[in-house]
N, C-alpha and C positions, 0 to 999 in steps of 0.2 A: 583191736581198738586200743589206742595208745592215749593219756592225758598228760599235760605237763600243764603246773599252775591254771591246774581248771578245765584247759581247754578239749574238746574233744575230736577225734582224729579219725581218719577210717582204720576199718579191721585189717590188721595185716597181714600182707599176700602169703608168710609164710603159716600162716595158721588156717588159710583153705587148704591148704597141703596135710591138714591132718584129718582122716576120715572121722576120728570122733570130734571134730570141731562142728558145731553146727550155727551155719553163718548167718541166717535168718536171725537164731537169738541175741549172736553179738550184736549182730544190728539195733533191735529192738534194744535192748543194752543201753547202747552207745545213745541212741535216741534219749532214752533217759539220762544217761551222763551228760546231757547238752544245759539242763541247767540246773541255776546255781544262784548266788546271791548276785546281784545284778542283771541274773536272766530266769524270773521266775515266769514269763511268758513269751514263748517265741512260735513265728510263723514257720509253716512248711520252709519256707526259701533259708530262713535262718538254720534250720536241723539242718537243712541237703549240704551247706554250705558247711557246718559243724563239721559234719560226718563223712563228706567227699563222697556222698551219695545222689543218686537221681532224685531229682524232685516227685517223679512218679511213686518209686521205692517208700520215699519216706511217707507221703499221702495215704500208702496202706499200713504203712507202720502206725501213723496218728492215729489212723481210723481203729486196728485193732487194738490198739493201747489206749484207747480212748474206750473201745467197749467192754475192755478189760477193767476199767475203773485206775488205769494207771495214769489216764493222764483226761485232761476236763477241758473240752474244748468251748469258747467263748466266741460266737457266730458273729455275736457285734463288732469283735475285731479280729477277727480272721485270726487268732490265737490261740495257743493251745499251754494248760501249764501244769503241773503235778498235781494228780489227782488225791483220793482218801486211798488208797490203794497201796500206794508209795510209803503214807505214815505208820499202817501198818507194819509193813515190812521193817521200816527205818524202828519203830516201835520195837518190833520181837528182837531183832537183832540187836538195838541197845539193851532190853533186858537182858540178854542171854551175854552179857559181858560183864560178871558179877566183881571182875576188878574192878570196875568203875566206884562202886561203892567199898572195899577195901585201900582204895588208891586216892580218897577227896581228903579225905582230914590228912594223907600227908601232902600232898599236893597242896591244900590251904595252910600247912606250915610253912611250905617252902614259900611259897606266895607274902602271906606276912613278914617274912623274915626279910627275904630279898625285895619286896615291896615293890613287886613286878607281878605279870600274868605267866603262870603255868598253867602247862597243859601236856593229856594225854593224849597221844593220838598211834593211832592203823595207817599202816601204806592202803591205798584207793590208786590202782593203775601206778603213774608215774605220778600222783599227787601223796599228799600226808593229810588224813580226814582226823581234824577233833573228835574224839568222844568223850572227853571231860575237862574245864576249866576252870581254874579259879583264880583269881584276880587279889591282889595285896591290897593297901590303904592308897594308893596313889590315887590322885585326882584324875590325871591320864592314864590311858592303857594300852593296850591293843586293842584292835576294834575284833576281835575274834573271841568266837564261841561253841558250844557245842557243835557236829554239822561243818562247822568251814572246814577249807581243804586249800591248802598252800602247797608250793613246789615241795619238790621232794629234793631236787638236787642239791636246789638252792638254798634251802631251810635248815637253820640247825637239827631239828627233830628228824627233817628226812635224812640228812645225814647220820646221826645217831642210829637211823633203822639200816642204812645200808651198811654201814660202819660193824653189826653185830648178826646179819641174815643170811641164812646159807650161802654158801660160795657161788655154787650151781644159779641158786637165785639172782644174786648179784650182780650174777655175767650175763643174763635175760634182762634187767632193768638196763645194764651197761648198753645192748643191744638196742633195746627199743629207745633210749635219749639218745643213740646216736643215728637213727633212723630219724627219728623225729625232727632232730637238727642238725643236719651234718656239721654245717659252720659252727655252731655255738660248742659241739660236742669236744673238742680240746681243752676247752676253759673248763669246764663241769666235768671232764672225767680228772682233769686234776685240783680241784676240788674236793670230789669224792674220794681220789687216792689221798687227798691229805686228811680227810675227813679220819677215813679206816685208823691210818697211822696217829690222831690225834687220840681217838677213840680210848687204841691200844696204851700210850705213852703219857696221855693225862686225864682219863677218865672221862671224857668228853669229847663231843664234836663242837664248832664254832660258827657262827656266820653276822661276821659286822659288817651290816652294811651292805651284802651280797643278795640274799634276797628281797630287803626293802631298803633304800638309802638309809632311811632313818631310825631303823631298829637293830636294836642289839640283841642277838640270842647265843645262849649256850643250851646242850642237849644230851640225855645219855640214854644211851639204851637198854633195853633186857626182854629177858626170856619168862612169863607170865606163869608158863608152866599149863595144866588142862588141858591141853592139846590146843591152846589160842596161839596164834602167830606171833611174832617177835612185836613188840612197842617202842615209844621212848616217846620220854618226857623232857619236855621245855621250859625256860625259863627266860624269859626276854621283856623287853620295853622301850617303848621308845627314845630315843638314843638323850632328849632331852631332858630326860628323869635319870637317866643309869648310861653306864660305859664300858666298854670289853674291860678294863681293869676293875670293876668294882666284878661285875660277875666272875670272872676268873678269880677274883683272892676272898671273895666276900661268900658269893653267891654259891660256886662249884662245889667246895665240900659241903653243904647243906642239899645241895642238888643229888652229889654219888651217893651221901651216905642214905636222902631217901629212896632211889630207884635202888638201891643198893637190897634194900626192905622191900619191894618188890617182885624182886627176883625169885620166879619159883614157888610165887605167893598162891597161884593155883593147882600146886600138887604135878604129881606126875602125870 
């Protein structure tokens, strides 16, 4: 199961090749990664088409994720959308991310300072999922919040995560975006080779204009420590507020020096 900016993909052929993969779950998975803000209710025809699945297939997926409490099916419109089951989950797994509450009051300094929205955010497949934002004094912002999930390739943030993540790991993302898109995949693998090298050389990864026309973001990354997965933090706005030269001389050292305080903020 593959995602880029959102979208969801079928399970990949090389991962039925592993006897401990078990495909029925990815499936069911994937069924739930079909939506999202713009698709909090979709029909059977809409999953099979998500997922590169049979319409039959996904019918029993609905149905058991439906009697599961994962997902709430609505008879008057042949639709199906996330269930109490899902908040849950989405529930324990944000409490159990105690950086998020060590990470807000510097996150809303940097935010005031640069008078921009940051944010912290996890790789989710080949996306970057918010789990914490906060927002400066601007009257405009980013339309994003806790929960959203923007590319990964294309995003400062996802850049920032690929920029500082195992190598091993790395060369698997590298893999699945270029599976995903063979066309597209020259432009975004150099990208992210400049991204690494930005990373290393100025503390930061960049992206004006490349993920959204009109916003500007910088990002850096780090290591949490607790045995949580690598993160990174953003700082962006739309381009009509702020501009790669105010972030880069304004914003950047206000950004490393807080991710910088991050680092290893959850122990060994």
């Amino acid at each position: 199961m593959l995602t880029e900016a959102g979208a969801a993909v079928p399970v990949a052929d090389g991962a039925k090749e592993d006897r401990h993969f078990v495909t029925a779950l990815a499936r069911g998975l994937a069924v739930l990664a079909c939506f999202g803000p713009g698709r909090t209710s979709l029909a059977n025809h809409d999953i099979a088409e998500a997922c590169g699945l049979p319409r039959s297939t996904v019918s029993r997926l609905t149905y058991t994720l439906t009697k599961l409490g994962y997902l709430q099916h609505m008879p008057e419109l042949g639709r199906y959308r996330l269930g109490t089951a899902t908040i849950a989950l989405s529930s324990a797994a944000l409490g159990g991310l105690d950086v998020r509450t060590i990470a807000r009051p510097v996150l809303r300094a940097v935010a005031e300072a640069a008078n921009a929205s940051v944010g912290l955010g996890v790789r989710d497949r080949l996306s970057m999922r918010y789990v914490e934002c906060q927002r400066g004094p601007a009257a405009i912002s980013l339309n994003l919040d806790t929960g959203s999930r923007i590319s990964l390739a294309r995003s400062a943030m996802g850049r920032a995560y690929v920029a500082i993540c195992p190598e091993r790991e790395r060369e698997g993302i590298y893999e699945d975006l270029k599976a995903l898109d063979p066309v597209a995949w020259p432009a975004l693998r150099a990208g992210l080779d400049r991204a690494v090298e930005e990373h290393r050389e100025i503390g930061c990864c960049t992206s004006f204009g490349e993920w959204q026309e009109t916003v500007c973001a910088i990002a850096v990354g780090f290591h949490p420590g607790g045995g949580l997965p690598p993160m990174s933090v953003n700082c962006g706005a739309p381009t009509v507020i702020t501009d790669a030269r105010f972030l880069m001389e304004v914003a950047r050292p206000k950004l490393i020096d807080a991710v910088r305080s991050l680092d290893g903020v959850m122990g060994a």
